[in-house]
N, C-alpha and C positions, 0 to 999 in steps of 0.2 A: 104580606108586608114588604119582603125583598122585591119581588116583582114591582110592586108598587114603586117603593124607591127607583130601581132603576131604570122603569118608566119617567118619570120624572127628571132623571137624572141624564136621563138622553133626550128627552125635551129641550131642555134647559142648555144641554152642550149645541143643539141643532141650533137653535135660536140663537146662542151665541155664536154662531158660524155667520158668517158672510162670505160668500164667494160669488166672484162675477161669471167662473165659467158652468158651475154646476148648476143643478135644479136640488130643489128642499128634496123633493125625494129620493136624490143619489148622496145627497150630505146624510139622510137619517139610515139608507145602507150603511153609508161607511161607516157612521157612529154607533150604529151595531155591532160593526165588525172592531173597530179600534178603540172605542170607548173615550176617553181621557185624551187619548193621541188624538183622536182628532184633527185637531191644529196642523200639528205633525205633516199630517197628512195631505189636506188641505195646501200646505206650504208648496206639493210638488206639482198645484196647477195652475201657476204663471208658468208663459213664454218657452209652451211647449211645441216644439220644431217637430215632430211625427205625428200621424195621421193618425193612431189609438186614442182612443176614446177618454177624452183627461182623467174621467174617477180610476180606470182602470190602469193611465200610466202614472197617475198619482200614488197607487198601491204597488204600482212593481219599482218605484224609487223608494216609498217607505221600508220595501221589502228587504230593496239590496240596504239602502242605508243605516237603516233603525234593525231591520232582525238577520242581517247578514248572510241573505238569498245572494246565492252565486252561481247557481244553476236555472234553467228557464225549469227543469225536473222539480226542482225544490219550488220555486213561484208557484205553478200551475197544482201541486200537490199538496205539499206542507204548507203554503200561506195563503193562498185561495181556497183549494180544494176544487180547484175549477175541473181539474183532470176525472176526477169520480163525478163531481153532481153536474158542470155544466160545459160540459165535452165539445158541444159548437162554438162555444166563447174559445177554446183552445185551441180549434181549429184554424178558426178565424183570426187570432191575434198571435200565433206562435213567431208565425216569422219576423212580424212588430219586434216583437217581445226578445227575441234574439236576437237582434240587430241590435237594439238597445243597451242589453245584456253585454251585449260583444262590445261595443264603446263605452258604457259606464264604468265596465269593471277589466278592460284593457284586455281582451284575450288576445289569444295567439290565434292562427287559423286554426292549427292543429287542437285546439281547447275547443272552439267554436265549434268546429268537426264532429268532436267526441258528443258535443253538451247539447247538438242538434240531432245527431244518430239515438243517446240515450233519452233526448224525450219522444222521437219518434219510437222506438219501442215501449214506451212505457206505453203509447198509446195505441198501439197494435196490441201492446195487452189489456187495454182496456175497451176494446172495442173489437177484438175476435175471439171466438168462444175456444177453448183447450181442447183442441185434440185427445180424449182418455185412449183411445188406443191403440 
C-alpha cells in the first residue's frame, strides 16, 4: 500500500514538473531523490553559466541552499553519495563542483585549498585498498 502511494505520488509530482532543460527521466531521478522539493530543485535549472550537467548543478545549489552543504566532501558524500556508489561522476565533476562551491559560498584560497586537499583524500580512501601491515 505505502509503495503503491508513493508510486503515485511521484507520478504525479513528475507530471507536474515541466522543465525546458531536463528529460522525464532525470526529473523522475531527482523526484526520487527530493520527493516534494522537487520544484525546489528544479528552480536551479535556468541560466546556468558552467558546463556540469544542469540535474547535477541543480542538486549541488539545492544542496548548498536548502540542506547547507558547504563542503564539495559533504556534496559528493552526505547529499549524493556520489563518493561510495558513483565514484566516475566525482571524478569527472569535482573541479565543476569546486569552482562553483568556491563562488557561491565566498571562500577564501586558503578554505578552497583545505576543502579541495580533503575531498582529494577522501577519495584516495575510497579508491585505495589499506595497507594492514
Amino acid at each position: 500500500m505505502v509503495q503503491t502511494d508513493f508510486r503515485n505520488t511521484s507520478k504525479k509530482l513528475v507530471n507536474e514538473c515541466k522543465n525546458e532543460y531536463l528529460e522525464k527521466k532525470q526529473i523522475e531521478a531527482l523526484t526520487r531523490m527530493y520527493g516534494s522539493n522537487i520544484q525546489h530543485v528544479l528552480s536551479f535549472t535556468k541560466n546556468i553559466s558552467y558546463t556540469i550537467p544542469v540535474d547535477y548543478y541543480a542538486q549541488l545549489m539545492y544542496s548548498i541552499e536548502h540542506e547547507m552543504a558547504y563542503t564539495p566532501t559533504d556534496f559528493f558524500v552526505r547529499r549524493t553519495g556520489d563518493l561510495y556508489f558513483n565514484i566516475e561522476k566525482v571524478l569527472l565533476y569535482k573541479d565543476q563542483v569546486i569552482t562553483i562551491m568556491s563562488q557561491e559560498l565566498n571562500w577564501t584560497i586558503d578554505e578552497t585549498k583545505r576543502y579541495t586537499q580533503d575531498l582529494e583524500r577522501e577519495l584516495t580512501d575510497a579508491t585505495e585498498p589499506i595497507n594492514l601491515h
